[in-house]
C-alpha atoms as an extended CHARMM CRD file, in Angstrom:
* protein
*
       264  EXT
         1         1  UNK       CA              0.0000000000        0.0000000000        0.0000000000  PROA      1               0.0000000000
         2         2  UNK       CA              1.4750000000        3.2490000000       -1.0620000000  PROA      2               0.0000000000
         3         3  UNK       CA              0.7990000000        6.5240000000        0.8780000000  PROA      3               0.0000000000
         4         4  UNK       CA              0.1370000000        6.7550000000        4.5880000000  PROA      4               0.0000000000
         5         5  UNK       CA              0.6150000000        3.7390000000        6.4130000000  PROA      5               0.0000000000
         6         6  UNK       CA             -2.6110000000        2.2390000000        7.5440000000  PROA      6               0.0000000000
         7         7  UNK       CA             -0.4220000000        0.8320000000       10.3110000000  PROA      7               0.0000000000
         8         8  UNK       CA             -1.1190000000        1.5750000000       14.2160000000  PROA      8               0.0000000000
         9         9  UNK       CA              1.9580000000        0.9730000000       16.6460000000  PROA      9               0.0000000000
        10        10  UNK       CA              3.3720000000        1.9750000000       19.5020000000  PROA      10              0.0000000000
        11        11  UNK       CA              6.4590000000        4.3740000000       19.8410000000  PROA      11              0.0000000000
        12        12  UNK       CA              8.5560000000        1.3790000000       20.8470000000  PROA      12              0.0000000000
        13        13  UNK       CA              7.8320000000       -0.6270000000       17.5800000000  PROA      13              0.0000000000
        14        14  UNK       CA              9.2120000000       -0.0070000000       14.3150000000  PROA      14              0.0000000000
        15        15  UNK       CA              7.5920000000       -1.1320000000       11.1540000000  PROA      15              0.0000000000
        16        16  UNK       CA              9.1370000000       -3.3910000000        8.5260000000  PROA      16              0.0000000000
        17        17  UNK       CA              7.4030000000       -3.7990000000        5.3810000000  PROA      17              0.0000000000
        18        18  UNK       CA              6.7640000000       -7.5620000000        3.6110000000  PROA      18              0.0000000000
        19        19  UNK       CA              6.0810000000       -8.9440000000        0.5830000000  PROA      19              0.0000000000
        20        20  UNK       CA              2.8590000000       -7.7350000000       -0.3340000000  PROA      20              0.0000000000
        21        21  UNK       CA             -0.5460000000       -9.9160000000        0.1460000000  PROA      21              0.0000000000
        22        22  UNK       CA             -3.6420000000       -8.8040000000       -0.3340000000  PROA      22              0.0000000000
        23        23  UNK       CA             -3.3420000000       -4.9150000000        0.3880000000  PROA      23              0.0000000000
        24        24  UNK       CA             -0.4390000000       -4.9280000000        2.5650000000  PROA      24              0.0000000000
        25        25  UNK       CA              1.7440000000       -7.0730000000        4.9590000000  PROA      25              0.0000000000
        26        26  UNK       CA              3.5760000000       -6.2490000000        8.0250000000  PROA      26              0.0000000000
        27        27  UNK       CA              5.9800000000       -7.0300000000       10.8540000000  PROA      27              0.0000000000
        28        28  UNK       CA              5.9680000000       -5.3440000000       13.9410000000  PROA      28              0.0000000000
        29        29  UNK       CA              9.1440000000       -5.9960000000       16.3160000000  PROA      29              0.0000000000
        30        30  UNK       CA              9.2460000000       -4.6070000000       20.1020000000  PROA      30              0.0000000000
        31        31  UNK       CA             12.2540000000       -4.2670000000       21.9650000000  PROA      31              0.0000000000
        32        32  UNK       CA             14.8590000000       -6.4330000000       21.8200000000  PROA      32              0.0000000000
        33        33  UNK       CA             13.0430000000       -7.9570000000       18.9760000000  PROA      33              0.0000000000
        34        34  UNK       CA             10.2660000000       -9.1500000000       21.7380000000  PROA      34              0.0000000000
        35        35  UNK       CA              6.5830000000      -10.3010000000       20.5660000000  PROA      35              0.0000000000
        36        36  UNK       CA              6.6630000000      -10.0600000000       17.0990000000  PROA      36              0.0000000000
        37        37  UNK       CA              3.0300000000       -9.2660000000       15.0320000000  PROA      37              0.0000000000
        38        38  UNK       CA              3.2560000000      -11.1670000000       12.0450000000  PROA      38              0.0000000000
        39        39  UNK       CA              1.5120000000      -12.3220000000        8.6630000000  PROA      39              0.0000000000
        40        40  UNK       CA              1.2060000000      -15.9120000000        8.9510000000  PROA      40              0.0000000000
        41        41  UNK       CA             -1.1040000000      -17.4190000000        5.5450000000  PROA      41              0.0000000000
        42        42  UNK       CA             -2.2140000000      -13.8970000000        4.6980000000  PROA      42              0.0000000000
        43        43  UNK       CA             -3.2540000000      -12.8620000000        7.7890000000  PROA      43              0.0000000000
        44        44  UNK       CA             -1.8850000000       -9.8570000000        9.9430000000  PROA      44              0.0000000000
        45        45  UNK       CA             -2.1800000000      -11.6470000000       13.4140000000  PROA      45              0.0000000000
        46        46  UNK       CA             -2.2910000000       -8.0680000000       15.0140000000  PROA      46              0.0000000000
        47        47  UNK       CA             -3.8500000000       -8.9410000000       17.9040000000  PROA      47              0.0000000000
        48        48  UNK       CA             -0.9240000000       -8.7610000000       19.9390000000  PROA      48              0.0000000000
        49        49  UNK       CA             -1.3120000000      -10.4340000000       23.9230000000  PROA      49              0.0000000000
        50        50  UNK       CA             -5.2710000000       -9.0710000000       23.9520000000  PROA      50              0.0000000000
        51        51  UNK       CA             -7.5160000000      -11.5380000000       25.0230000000  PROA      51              0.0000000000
        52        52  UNK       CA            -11.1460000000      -12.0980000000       23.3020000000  PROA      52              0.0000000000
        53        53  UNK       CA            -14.2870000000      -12.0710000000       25.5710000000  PROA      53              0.0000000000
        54        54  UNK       CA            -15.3730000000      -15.9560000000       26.0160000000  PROA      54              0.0000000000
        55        55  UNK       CA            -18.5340000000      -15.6040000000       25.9650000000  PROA      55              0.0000000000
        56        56  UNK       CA            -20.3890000000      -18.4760000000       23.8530000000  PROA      56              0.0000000000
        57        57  UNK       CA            -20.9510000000      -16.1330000000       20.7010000000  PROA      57              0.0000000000
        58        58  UNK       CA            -17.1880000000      -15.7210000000       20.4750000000  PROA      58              0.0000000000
        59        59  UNK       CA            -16.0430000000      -19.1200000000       21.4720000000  PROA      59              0.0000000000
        60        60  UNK       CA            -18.9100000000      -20.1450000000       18.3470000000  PROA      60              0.0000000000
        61        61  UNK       CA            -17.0630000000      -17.7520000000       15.8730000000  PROA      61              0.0000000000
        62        62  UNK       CA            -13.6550000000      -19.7740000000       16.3710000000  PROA      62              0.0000000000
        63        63  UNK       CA            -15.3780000000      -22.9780000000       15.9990000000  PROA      63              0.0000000000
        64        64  UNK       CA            -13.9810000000      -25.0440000000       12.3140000000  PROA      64              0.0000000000
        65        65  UNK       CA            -17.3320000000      -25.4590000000       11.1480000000  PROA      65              0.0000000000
        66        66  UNK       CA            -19.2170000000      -22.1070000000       11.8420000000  PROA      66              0.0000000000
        67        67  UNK       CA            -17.2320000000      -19.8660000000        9.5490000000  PROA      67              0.0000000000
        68        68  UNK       CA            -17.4950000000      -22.5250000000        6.6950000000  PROA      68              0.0000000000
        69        69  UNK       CA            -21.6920000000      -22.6540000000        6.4930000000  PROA      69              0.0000000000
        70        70  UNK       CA            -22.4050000000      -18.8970000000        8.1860000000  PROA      70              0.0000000000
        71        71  UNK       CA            -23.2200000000      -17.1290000000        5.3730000000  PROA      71              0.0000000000
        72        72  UNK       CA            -24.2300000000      -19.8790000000        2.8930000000  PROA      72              0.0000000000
        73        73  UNK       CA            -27.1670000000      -20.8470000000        5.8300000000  PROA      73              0.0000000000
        74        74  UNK       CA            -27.6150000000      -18.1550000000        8.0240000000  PROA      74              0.0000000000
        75        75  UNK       CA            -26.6490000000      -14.6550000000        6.1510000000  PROA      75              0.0000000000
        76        76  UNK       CA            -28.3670000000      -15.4500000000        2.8770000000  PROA      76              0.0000000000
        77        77  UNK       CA            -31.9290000000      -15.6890000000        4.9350000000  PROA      77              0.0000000000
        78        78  UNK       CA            -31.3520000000      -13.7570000000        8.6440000000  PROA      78              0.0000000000
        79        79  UNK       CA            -32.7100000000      -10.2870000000        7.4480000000  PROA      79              0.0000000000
        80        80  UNK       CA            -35.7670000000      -11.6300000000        5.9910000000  PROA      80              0.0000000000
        81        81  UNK       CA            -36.8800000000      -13.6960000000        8.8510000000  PROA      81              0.0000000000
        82        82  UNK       CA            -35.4300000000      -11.1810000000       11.0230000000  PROA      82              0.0000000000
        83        83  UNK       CA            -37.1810000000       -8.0020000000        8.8500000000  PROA      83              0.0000000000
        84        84  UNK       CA            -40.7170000000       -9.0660000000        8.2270000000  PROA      84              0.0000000000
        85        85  UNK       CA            -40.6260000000       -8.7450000000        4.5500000000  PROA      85              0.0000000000
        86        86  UNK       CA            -38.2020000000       -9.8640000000        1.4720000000  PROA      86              0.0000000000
        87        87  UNK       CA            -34.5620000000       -8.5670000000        2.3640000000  PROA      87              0.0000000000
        88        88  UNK       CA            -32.2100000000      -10.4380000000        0.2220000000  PROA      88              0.0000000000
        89        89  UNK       CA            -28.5820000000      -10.1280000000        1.0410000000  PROA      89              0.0000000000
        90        90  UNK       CA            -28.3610000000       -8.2510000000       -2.3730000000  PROA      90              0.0000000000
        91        91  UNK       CA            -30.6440000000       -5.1820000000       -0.9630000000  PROA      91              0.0000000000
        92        92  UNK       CA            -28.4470000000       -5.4170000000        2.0720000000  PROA      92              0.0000000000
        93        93  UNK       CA            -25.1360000000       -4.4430000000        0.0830000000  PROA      93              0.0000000000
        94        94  UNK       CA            -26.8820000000       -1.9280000000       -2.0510000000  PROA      94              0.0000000000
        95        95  UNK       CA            -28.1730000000        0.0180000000        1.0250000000  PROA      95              0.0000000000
        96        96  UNK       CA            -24.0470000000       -0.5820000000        2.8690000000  PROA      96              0.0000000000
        97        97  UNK       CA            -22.8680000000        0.8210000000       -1.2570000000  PROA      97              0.0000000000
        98        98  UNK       CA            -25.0660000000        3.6380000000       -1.1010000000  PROA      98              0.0000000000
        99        99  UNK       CA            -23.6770000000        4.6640000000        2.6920000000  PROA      99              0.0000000000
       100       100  UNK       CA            -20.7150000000        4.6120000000        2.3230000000  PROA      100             0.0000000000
       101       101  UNK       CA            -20.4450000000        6.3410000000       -1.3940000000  PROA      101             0.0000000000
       102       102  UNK       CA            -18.1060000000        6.0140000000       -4.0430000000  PROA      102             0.0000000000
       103       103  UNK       CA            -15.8390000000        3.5500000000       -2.5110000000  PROA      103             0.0000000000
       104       104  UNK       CA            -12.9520000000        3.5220000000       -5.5980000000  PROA      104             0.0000000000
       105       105  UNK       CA             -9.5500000000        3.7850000000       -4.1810000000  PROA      105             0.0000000000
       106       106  UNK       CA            -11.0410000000        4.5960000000       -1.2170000000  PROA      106             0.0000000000
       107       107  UNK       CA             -9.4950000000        2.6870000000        2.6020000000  PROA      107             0.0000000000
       108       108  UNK       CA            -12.1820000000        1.0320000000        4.1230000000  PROA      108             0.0000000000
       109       109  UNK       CA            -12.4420000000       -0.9700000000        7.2010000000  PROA      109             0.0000000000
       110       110  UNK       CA            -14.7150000000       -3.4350000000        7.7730000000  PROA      110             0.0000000000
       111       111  UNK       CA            -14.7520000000       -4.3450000000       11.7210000000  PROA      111             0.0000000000
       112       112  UNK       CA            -16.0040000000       -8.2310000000       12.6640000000  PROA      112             0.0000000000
       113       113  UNK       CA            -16.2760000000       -8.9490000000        8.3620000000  PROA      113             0.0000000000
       114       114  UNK       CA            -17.0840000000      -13.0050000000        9.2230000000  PROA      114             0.0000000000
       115       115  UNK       CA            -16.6860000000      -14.1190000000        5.7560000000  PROA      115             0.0000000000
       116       116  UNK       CA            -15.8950000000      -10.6820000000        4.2250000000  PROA      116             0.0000000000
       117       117  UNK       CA            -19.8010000000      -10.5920000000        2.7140000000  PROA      117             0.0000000000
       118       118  UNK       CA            -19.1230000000       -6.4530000000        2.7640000000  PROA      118             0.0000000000
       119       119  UNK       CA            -15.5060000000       -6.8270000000        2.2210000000  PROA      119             0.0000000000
       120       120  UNK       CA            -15.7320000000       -8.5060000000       -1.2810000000  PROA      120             0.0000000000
       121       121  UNK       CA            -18.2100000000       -6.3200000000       -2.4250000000  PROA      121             0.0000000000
       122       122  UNK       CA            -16.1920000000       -3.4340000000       -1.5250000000  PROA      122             0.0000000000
       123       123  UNK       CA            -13.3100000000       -4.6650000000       -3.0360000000  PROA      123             0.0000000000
       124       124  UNK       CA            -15.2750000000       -5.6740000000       -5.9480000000  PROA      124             0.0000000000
       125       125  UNK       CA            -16.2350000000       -1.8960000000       -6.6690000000  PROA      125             0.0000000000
       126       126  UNK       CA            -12.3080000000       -0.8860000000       -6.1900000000  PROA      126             0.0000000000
       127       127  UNK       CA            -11.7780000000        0.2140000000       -2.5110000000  PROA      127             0.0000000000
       128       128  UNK       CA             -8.9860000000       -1.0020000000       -0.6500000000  PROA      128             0.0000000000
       129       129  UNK       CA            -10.7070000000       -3.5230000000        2.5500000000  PROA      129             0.0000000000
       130       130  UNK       CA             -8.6160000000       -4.0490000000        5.6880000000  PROA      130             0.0000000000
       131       131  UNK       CA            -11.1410000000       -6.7860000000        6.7660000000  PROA      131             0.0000000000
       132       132  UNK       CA            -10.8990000000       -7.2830000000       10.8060000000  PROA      132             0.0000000000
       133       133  UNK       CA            -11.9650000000      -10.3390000000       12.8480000000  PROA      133             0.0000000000
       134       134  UNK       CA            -10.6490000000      -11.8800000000       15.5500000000  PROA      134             0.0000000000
       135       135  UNK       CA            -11.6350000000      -15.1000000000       14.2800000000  PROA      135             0.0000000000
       136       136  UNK       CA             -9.0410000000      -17.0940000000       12.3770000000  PROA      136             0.0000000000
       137       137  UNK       CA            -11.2800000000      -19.7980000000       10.7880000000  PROA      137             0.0000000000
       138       138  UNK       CA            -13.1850000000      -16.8130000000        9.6450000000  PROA      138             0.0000000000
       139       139  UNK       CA            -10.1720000000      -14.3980000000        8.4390000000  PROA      139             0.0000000000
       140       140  UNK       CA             -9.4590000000      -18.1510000000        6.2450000000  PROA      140             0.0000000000
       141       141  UNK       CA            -12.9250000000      -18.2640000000        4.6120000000  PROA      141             0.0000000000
       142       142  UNK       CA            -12.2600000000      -14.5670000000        3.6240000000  PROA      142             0.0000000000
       143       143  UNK       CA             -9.3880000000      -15.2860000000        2.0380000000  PROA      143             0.0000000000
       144       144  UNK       CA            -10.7130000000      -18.3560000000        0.4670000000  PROA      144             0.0000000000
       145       145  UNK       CA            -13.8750000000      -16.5540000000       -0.7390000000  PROA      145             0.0000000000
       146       146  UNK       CA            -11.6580000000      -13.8770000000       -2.1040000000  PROA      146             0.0000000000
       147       147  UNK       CA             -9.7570000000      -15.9080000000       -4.0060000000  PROA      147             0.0000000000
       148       148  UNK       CA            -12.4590000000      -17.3290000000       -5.2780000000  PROA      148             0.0000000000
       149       149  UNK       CA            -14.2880000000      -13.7090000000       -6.4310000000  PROA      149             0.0000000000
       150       150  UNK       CA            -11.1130000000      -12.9660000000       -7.7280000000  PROA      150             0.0000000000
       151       151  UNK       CA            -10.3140000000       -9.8480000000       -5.8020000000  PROA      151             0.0000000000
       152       152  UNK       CA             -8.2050000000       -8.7230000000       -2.2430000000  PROA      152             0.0000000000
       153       153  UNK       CA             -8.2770000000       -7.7200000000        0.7840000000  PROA      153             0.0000000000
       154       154  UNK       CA             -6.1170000000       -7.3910000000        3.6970000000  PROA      154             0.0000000000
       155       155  UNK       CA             -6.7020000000       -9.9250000000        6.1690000000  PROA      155             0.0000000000
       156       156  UNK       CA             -6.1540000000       -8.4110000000       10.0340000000  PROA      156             0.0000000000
       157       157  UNK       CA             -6.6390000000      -10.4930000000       13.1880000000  PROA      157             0.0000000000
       158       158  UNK       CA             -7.6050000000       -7.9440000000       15.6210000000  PROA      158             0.0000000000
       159       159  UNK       CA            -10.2180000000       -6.7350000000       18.1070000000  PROA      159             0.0000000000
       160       160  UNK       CA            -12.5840000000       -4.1490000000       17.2540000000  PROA      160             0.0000000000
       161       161  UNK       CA            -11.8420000000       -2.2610000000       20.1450000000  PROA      161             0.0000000000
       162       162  UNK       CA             -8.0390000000       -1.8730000000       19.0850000000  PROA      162             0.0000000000
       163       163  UNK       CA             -8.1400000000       -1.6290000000       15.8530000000  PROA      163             0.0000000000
       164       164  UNK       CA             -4.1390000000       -1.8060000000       14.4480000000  PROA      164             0.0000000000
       165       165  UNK       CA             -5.4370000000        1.6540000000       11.9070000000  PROA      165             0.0000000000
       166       166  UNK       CA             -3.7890000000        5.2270000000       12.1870000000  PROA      166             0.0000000000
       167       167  UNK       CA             -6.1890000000        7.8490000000       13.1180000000  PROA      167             0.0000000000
       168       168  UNK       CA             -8.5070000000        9.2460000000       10.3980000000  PROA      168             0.0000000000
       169       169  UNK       CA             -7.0400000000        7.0080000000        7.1510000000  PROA      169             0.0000000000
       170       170  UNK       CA            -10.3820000000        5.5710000000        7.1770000000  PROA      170             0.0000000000
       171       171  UNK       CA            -12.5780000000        6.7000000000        4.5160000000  PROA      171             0.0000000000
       172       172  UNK       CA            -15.2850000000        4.2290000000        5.9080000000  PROA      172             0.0000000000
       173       173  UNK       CA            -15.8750000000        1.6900000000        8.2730000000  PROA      173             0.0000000000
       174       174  UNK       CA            -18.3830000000       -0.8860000000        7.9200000000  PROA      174             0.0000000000
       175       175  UNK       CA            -20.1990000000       -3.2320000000       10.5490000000  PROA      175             0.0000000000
       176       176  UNK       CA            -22.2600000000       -5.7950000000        9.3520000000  PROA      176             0.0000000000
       177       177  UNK       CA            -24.0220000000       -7.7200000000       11.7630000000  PROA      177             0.0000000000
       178       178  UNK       CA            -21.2710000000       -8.2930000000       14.2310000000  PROA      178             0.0000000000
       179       179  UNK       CA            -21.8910000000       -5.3240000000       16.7650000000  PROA      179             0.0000000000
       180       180  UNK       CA            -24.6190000000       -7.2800000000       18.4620000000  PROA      180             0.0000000000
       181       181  UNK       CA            -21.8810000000       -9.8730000000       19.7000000000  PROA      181             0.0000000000
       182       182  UNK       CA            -18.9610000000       -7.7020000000       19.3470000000  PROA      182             0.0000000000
       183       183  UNK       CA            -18.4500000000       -7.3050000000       23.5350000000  PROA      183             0.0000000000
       184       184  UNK       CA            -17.9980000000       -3.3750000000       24.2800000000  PROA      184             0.0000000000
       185       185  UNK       CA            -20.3420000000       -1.9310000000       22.0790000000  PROA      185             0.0000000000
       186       186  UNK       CA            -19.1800000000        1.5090000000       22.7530000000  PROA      186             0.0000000000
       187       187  UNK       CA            -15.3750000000        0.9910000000       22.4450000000  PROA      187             0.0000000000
       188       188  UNK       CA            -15.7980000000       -0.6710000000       19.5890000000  PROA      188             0.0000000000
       189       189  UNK       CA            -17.8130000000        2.3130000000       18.1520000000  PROA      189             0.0000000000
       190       190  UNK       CA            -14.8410000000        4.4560000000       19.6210000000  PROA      190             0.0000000000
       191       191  UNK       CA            -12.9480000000        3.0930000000       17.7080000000  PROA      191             0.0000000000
       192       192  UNK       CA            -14.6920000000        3.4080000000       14.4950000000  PROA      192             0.0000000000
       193       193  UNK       CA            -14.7850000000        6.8810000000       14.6040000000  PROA      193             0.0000000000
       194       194  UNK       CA            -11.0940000000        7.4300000000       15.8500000000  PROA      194             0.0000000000
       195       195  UNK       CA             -9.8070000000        5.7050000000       12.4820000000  PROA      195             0.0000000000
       196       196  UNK       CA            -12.4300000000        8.0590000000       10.0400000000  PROA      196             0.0000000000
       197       197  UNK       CA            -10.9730000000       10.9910000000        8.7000000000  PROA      197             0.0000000000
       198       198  UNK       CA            -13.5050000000       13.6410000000        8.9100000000  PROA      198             0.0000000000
       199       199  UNK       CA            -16.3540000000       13.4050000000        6.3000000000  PROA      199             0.0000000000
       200       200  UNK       CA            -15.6890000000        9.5100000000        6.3720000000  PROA      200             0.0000000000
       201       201  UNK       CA            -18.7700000000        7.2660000000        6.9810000000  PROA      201             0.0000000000
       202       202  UNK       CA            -19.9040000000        4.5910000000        9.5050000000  PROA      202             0.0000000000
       203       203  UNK       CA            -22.3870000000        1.7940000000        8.4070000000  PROA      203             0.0000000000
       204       204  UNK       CA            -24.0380000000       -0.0430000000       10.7440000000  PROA      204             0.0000000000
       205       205  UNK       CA            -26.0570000000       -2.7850000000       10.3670000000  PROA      205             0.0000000000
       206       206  UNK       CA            -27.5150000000       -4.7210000000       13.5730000000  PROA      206             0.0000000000
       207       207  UNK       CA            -30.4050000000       -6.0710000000       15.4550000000  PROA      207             0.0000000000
       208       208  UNK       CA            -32.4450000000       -4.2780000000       18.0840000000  PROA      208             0.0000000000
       209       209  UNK       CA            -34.6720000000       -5.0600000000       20.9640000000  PROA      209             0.0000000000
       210       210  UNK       CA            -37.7400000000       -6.7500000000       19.6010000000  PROA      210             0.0000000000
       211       211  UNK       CA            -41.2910000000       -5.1000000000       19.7750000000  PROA      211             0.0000000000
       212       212  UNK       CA            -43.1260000000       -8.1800000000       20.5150000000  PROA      212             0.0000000000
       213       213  UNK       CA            -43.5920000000      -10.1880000000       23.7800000000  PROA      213             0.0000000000
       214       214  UNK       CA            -42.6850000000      -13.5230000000       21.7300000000  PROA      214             0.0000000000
       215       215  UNK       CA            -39.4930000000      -11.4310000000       20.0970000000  PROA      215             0.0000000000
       216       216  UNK       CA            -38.3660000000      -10.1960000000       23.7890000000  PROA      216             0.0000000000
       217       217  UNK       CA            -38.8390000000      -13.8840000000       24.7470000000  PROA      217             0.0000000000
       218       218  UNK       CA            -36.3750000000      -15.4150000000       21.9970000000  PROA      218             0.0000000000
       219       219  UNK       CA            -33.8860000000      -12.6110000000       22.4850000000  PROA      219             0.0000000000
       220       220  UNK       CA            -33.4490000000      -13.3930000000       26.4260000000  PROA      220             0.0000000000
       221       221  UNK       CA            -32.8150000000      -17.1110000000       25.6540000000  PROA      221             0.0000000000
       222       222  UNK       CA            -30.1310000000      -15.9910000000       23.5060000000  PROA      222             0.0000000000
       223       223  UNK       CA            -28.5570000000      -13.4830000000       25.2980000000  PROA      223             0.0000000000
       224       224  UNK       CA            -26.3520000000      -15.6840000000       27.6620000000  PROA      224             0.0000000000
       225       225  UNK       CA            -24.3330000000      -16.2560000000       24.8030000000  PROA      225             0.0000000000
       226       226  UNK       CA            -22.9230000000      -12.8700000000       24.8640000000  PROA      226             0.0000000000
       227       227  UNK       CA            -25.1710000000      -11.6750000000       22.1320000000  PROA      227             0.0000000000
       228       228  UNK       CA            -26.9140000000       -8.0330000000       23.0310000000  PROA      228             0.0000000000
       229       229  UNK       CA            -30.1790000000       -6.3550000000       21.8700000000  PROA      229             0.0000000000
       230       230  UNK       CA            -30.1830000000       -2.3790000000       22.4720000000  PROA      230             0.0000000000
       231       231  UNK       CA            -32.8830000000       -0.2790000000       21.2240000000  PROA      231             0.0000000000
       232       232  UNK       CA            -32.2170000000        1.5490000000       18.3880000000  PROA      232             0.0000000000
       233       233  UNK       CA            -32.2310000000        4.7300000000       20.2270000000  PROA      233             0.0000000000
       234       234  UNK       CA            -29.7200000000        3.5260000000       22.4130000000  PROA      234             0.0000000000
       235       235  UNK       CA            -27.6180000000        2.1620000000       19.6220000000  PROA      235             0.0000000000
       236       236  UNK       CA            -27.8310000000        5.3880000000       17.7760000000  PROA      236             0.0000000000
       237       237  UNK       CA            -26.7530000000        6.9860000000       21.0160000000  PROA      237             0.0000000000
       238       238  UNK       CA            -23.8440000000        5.4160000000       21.5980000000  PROA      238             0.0000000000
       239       239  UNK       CA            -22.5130000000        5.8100000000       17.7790000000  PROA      239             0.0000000000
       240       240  UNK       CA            -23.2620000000       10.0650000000       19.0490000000  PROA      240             0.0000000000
       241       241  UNK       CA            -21.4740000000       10.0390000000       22.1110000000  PROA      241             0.0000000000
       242       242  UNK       CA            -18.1360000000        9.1150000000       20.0440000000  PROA      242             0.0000000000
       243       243  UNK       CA            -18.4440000000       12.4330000000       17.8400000000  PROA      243             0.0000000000
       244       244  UNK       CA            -20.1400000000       10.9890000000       15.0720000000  PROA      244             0.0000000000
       245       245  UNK       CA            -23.4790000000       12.8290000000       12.9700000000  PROA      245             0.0000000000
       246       246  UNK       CA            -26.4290000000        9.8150000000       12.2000000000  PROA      246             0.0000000000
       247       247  UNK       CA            -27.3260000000       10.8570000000        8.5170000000  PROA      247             0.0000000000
       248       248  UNK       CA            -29.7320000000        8.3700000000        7.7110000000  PROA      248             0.0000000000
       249       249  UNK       CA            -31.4720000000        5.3400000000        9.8670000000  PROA      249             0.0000000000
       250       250  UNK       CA            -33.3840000000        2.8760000000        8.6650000000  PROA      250             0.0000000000
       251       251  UNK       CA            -35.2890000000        0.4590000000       10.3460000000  PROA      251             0.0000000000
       252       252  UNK       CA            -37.3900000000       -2.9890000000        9.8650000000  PROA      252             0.0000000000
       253       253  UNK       CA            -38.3680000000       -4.8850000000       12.9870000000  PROA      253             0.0000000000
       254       254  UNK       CA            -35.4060000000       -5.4640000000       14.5770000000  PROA      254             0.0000000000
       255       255  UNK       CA            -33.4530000000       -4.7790000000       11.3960000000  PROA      255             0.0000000000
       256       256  UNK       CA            -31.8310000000       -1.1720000000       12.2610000000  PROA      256             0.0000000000
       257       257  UNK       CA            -29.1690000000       -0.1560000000        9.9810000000  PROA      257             0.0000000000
       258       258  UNK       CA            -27.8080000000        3.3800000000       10.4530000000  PROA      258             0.0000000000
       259       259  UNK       CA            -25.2210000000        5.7130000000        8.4110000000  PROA      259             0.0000000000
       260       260  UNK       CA            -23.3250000000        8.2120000000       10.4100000000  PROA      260             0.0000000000
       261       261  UNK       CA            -20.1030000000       10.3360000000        9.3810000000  PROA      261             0.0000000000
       262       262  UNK       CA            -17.4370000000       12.1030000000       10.9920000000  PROA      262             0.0000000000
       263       263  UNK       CA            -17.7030000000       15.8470000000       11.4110000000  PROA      263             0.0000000000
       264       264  UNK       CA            -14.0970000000       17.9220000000       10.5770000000  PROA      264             0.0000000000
């Protein structure tokens, strides 16, 4: 990657540039050459000595076979069970496309990407993805479905709430479906809007607290698992408190997705 380096380190960590893969490769050395960050199979393991949150929803996202049948079973149908009405996945990346504007050449980050359903797309219509999980089985199946689409991204092992990007060389970040089970909502979202450069966009997409007695039901079974329902106002409230502007919201049932930018 030419220009700015999309790299985050410390002061005590130098950056040595690799063979490119994807959209770029890096190793980061501490003192004394001490815990190395390091590409291994494509992927930037940047997630240094953090630890993820084992909650059930997490531990689930590691699992072998979760990553390999997530979208093909659950993502290409969630939405329109979820919505109330016909939502195809395809609506779902027009309304993410439309957010986030022309996307060509543009850096865009998209934060818990599972398979990379947004990241492909984006790199499809020419922007340059650093796609962030902290899943490996499911930073494989990106590169594996990106391979197969015949396009790149950069792979990144990292948490959402330390996300290894500079401040503002964002020109987007994306979140589909993962802030529900992403742990510390608001951190996360803090760090969404730390990376944006000003005018940059955030696109959310999550689920809500349901309306309905039966809704409320299913979403306390589920929420031992680590898996959270706000209301939308609240969600919307948190994405304020970091500095960002909401610029559109949509909402269907418990289908909220909402488009907020980065003021200068």
């Amino acid at each position: 990657m030419t220009g700015v380096s999309p790299l985050r380190v410390d002061t005590t960590q130098t950056v040595e540039r690799a063979p490119a893969v994807g959209l770029m490769t890096a190793r980061l050395t501490g003192l004394n050459g001490q815990d190395p960050s390091v590409v291994e199979l494509g992927v930037w393991q940047a997630i240094g000595r953090r630890h993820v949150a084992r909650t059930l929803a997490q531990i689930t996202n590691v699992a072998p076979l979760v990553p390999e049948i997530y979208e093909a079973v659950w993502r290409q149908r969630s939405l329109g069970l979820l919505s109330g009405r016909p939502f195809p996945v395809s609506d779902e990346i027009d309304e993410m496309l439309e957010a986030v504007g022309d996307v060509h050449g543009a850096t865009i980050v998209d934060v818990g990407c599972s398979e990379g359903l947004y990241a492909r797309h984006l790199a499809e219509a020419g922007a340059r993805v650093i796609a962030v999980d902290h899943s490996r089985a499911f930073l494989r199946r990106v590169l594996h479905r990106c391979a197969m689409s015949g396009v790149q991204v950069a792979a990144v092992r990292a948490l959402a709430q330390h996300l290894p990007v500079v401040d503002g060389h964002a020109d987007a970040v994306v979140i589909g479906g993962s802030l529900n089970e992403i742990g510390d909502r608001r951190a996360a979202l803090a760090e969404a809007a730390r990376v944006l450069r000003p005018g940059g966009r955030l696109f959310v997409m999550s689920l809500t607290k349901a309306g309905s007695r039966v809704g409320r039901i299913l979403q306390g079974v589920v929420s031992p698992s680590g898996i959270s329902f706000p209301g939308v106002d609240q969600t919307m409230a948190e994405i304020e408190t970091t500095g960002l502007k909401i610029v559109d919201h949509r909402h269907d049932r418990v289908v909220a997705r909402v488009t907020a930018e980065r003021l200068a």
